[in-house]
C-alpha positions in Angstrom: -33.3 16.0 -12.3 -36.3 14.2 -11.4 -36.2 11.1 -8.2 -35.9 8.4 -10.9 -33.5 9.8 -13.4 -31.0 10.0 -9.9 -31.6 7.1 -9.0 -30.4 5.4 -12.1 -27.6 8.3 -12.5 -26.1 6.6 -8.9 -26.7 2.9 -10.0 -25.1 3.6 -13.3 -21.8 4.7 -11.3 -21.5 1.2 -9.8 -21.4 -0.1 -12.9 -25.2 -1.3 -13.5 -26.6 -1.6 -17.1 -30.3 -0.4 -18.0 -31.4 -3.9 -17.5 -29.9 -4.2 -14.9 -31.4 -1.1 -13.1 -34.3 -1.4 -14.1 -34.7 -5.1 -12.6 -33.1 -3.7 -9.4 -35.6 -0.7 -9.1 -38.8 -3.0 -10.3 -37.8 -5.7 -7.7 -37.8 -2.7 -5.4 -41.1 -1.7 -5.3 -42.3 -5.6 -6.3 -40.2 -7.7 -3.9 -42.8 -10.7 -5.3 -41.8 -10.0 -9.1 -41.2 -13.1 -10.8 -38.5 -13.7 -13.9 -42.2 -13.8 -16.5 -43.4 -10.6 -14.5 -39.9 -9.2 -14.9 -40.2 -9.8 -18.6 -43.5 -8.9 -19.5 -43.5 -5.5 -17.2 -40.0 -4.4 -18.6 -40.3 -5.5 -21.9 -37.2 -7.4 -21.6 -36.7 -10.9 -23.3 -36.0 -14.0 -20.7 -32.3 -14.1 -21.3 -31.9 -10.6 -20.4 -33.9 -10.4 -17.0 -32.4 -13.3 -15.9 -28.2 -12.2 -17.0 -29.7 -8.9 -15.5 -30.7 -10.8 -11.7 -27.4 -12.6 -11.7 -25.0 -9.6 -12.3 -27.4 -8.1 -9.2 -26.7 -11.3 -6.9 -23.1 -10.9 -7.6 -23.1 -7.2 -6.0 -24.4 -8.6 -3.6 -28.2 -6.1 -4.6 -30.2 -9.3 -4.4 -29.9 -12.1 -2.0 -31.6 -15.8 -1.8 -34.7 -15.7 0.2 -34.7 -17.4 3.8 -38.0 -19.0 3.0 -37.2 -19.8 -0.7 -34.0 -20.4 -1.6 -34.9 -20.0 -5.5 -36.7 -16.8 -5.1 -34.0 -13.2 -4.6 -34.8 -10.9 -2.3 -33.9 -7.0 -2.7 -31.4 -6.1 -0.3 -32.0 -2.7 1.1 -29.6 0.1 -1.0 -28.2 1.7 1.7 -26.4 -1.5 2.7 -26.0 -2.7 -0.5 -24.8 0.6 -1.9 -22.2 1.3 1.1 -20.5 -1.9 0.6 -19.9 -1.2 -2.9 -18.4 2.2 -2.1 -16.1 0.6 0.5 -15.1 -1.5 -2.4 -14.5 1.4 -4.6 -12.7 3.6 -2.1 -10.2 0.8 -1.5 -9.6 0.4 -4.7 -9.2 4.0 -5.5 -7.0 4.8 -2.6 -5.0 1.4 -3.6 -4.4 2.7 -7.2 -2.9 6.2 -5.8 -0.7 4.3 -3.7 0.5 2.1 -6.7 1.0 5.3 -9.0 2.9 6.8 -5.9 4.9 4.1 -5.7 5.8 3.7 -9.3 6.9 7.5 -9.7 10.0 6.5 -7.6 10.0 2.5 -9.2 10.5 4.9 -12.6 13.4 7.0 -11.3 15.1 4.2 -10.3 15.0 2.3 -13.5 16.0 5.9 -15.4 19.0 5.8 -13.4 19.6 2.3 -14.5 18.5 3.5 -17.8 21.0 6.4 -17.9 24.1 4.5 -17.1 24.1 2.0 -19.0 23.7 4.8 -21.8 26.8 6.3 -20.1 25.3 9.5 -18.0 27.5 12.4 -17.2 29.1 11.5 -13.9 27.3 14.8 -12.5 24.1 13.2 -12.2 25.0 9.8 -11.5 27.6 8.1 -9.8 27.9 4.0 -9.3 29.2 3.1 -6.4 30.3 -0.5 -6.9 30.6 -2.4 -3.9 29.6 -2.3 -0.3 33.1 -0.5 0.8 32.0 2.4 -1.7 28.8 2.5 -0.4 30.0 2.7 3.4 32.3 5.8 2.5 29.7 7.8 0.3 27.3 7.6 3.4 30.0 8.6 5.7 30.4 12.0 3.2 27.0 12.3 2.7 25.8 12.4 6.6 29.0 14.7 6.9 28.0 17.1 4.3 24.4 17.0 5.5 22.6 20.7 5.7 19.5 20.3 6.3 17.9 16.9 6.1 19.3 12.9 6.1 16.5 10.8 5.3 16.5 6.9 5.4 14.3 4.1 4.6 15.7 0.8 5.7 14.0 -2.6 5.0 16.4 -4.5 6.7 18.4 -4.3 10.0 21.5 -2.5 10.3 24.4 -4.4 10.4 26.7 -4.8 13.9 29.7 -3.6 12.2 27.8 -0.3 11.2 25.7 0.4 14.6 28.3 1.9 16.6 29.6 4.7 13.0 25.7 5.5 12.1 25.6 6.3 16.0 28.4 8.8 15.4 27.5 10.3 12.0 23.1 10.5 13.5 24.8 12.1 16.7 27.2 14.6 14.5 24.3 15.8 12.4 21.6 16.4 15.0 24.0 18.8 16.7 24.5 20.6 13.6 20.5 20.6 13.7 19.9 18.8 10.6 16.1 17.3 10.9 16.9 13.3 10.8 14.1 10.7 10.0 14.1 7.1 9.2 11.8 4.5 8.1 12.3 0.9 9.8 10.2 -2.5 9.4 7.5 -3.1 12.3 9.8 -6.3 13.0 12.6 -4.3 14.2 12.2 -5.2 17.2 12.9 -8.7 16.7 16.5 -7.5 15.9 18.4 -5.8 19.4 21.1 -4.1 17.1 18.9 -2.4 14.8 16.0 -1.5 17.7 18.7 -0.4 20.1 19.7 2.0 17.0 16.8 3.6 16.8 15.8 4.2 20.3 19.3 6.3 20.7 18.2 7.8 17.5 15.1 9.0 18.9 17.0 9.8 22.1 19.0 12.2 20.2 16.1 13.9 18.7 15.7 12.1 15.2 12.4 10.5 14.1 12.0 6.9 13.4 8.7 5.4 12.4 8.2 2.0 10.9 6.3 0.3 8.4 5.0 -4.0 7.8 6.5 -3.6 4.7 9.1 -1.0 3.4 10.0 -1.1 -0.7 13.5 0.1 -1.3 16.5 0.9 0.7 16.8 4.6 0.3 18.9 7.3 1.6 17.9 11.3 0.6 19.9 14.2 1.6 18.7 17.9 1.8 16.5 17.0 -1.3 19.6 17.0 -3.5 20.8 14.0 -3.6 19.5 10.1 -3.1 20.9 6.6 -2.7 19.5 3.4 -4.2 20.6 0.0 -4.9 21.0 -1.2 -8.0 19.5 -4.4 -7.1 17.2 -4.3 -4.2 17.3 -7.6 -3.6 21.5 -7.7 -4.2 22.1 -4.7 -2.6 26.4 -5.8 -2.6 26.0 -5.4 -6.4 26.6 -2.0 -5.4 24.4 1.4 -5.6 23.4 4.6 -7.9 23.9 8.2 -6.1 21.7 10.3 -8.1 21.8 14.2 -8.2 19.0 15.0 -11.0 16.3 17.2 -9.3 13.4 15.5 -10.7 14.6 11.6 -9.7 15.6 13.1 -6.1 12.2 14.6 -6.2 10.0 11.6 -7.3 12.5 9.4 -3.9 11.4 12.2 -1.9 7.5 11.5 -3.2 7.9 7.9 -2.2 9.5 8.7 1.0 6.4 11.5 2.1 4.2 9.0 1.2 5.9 5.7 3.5 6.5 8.1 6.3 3.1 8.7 6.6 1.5 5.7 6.6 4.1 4.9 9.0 3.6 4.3 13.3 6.0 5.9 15.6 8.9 3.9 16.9 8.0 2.3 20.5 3.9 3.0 20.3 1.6 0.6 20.8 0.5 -1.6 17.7 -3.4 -1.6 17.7 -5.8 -2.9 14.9 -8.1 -0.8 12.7 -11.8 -1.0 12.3 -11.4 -4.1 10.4 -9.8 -5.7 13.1 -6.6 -5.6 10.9 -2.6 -5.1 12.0 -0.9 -3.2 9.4 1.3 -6.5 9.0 -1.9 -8.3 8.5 -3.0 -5.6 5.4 0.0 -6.1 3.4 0.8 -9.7 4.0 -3.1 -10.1 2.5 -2.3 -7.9 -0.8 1.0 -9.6 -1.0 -1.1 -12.9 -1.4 -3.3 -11.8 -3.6 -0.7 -10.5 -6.4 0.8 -13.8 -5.9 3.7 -13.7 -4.1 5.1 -16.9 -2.4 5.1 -17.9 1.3 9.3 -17.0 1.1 8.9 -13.9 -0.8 6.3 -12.7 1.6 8.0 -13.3 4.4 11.4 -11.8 3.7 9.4 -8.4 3.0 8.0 -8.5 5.9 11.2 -9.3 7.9 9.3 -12.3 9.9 9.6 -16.2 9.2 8.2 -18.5 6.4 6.6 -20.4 9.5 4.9 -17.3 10.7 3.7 -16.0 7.2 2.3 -19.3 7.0 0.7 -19.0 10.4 -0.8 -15.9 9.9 -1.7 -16.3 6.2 -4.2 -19.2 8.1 -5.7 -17.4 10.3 -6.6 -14.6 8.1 -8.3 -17.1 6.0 -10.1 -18.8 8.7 -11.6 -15.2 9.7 -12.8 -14.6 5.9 -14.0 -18.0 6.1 -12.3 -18.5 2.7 -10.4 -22.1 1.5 -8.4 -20.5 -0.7 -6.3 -17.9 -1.3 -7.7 -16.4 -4.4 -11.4 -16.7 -2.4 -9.8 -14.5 0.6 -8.5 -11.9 -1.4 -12.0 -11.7 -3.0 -13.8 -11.5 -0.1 -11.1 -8.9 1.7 -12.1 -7.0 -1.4 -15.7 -7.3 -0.7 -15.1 -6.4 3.1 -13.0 -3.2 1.7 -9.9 -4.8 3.8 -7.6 -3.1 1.0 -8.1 0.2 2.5 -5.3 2.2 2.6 -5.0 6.4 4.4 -4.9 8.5 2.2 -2.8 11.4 2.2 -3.7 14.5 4.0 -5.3 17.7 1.2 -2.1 19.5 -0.1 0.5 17.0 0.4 1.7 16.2 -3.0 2.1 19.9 -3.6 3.9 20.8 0.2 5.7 17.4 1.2 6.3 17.3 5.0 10.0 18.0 6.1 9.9 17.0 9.7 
């Protein structure tokens, strides 16, 4: 492949049409090249060059001259061509996460699906209220083998802190690996972050997240808890015992824990300057989510959503909400870890 045909093969994989590379590479070697030099050189008719030099300006390829305001400059590829890889990595990494997501979204709604089409009760069992709930844990931790793992987007209620205490303690003795998944705003509550320190203390795991999308509970990869309303969760709760839902909870789990920060270590920000709170509170925004709905999946106050949604948009420099999300986008702010080669096939288990 000769120099020019790569150079249009990597422009073409951001997107560009042949206009619009060939105005880009022209402008290149002719930073002077006017729209009628454009034209005439390229063979191109008005309309085109000049639909071509906008669609350039808005990836940010061609910028307004400091001198001339009406005349684009070329900005050089390496820095042009890096921030729209950015762009593209965050969204890539940002659509794995979705499809991850929606694997165990799926299995819920399949349990949903399968009992109100009656399932056989060896699959599936509803557990109808909270009391039900509270005793099928109690059996479940009890009967645990190998593994007990939880995911917990709120705090733990008083009345349940000093039995979890017993049941963590029981099955760490018998050796069963225990690991659980808390908000970053645990500890905001004394209860729940006084639970998890003896849990650690004990030898369990506890990491949290900003933002944690289910409660779950998933035991020796065999059998799994979820709410039937997440939102509701005293509208009771669906055990499920199928190996492929289990699995696809188990998927969703893998994938929170390690994105997750250990319990009691020190929050720092990434590259961008970003908290992990601060990342998802933006992408909450920007799918539209209210100030309220926000906040309560973060486990923080309307007032502080609030506080920090404004600051986040004075750093972007943005007046709107819709204008910050773009230029997170721009800044590649959406940028999630991805997961480590292998893990999908070899899920961790401690």
């Amino acid at each position: 492949m000769d120099s020019q045909a790569c150079r249009n093969s990597v422009l073409q994989g951001f997107g560009l049409d042949n206009a619009s590379e060939s105005v880009y590479l022209t402008i290149l070697a002719d930073p002077g090249s006017t729209v009628a030099d454009l034209t005439l050189r390229l063979a191109l008719g008005e309309d085109d060059v000049r639909a071509a030099l906008d669609r350039l300006r808005r990836l940010s390829l061609l910028r307004p001259s400091r001198e001339d305001p009406g005349v684009l400059c070329p900005v050089s590829p390496g820095i042009a061509l890096e921030a729209l890889i950015k762009h593209q990595e965050a969204e890539l990494v940002h659509r794995q996460n979705r499809i991850a997501e929606s694997r165990a979204a799926i299995a819920v709604l399949e349990a949903e699906y399968a009992i109100t089409r009656h399932a056989s009760g060896d699959v599936l069992e509803r557990l109808a209220d909270i009391d039900a709930i509270r005793e099928r844990l109690v059996q479940l931790a009890r009967d645990a083998r190998h593994e007990f793992l939880s995911l917990t987007p709120v705090g733990t209620p008083s009345a349940e802190s000093t039995a979890s205490r017993m049941l963590d303690e029981q099955m760490l003795e018998r050796g069963v690996a225990v690991r659980a998944l808390f908000l970053d705003t645990i500890d905001r509550d004394p209860v729940t972050s006084g639970h998890a320190r003896r849990l650690t203390w004990l030898g369990g795991r506890v990491r949290t997240l900003p933002v944690l999308p289910i409660r779950m509970i998933i035991v020796d990869r065999e059998v799994a808890m979820v709410p039937v309303d997440p939102e509701h969760v005293a509208l009771g709760a669906v055990l499920v015992r199928g190996e492929g839902m289990v699995m696809a909870m188990r998927t969703l789990f893998d994938l929170m824990w390690e994105r997750g920060r250990d319990f009691g270590a020190s929050r720092t920000r990434d590259r961008d300057g970003l908290t992990d709170q601060e990342r998802e509170l933006l992408r909450f925004l920007c799918e539209g989510h209210t100030d309220e709905a926000v906040a309560r999946k973060l486990g923080i106050s309307t007032r502080t959503c609030r506080r920090i949604t404004a600051d986040l948009m004075n750093r972007l420099g943005a007046r709107s909400r819709f204008q910050a999300g773009a230029r997170a986008a721009e800044r590649g702010w959406f940028r999630y870890p991805a997961p480590e080669p292998g893990f999908w096939a070899d899920a961790p288990t401690s």
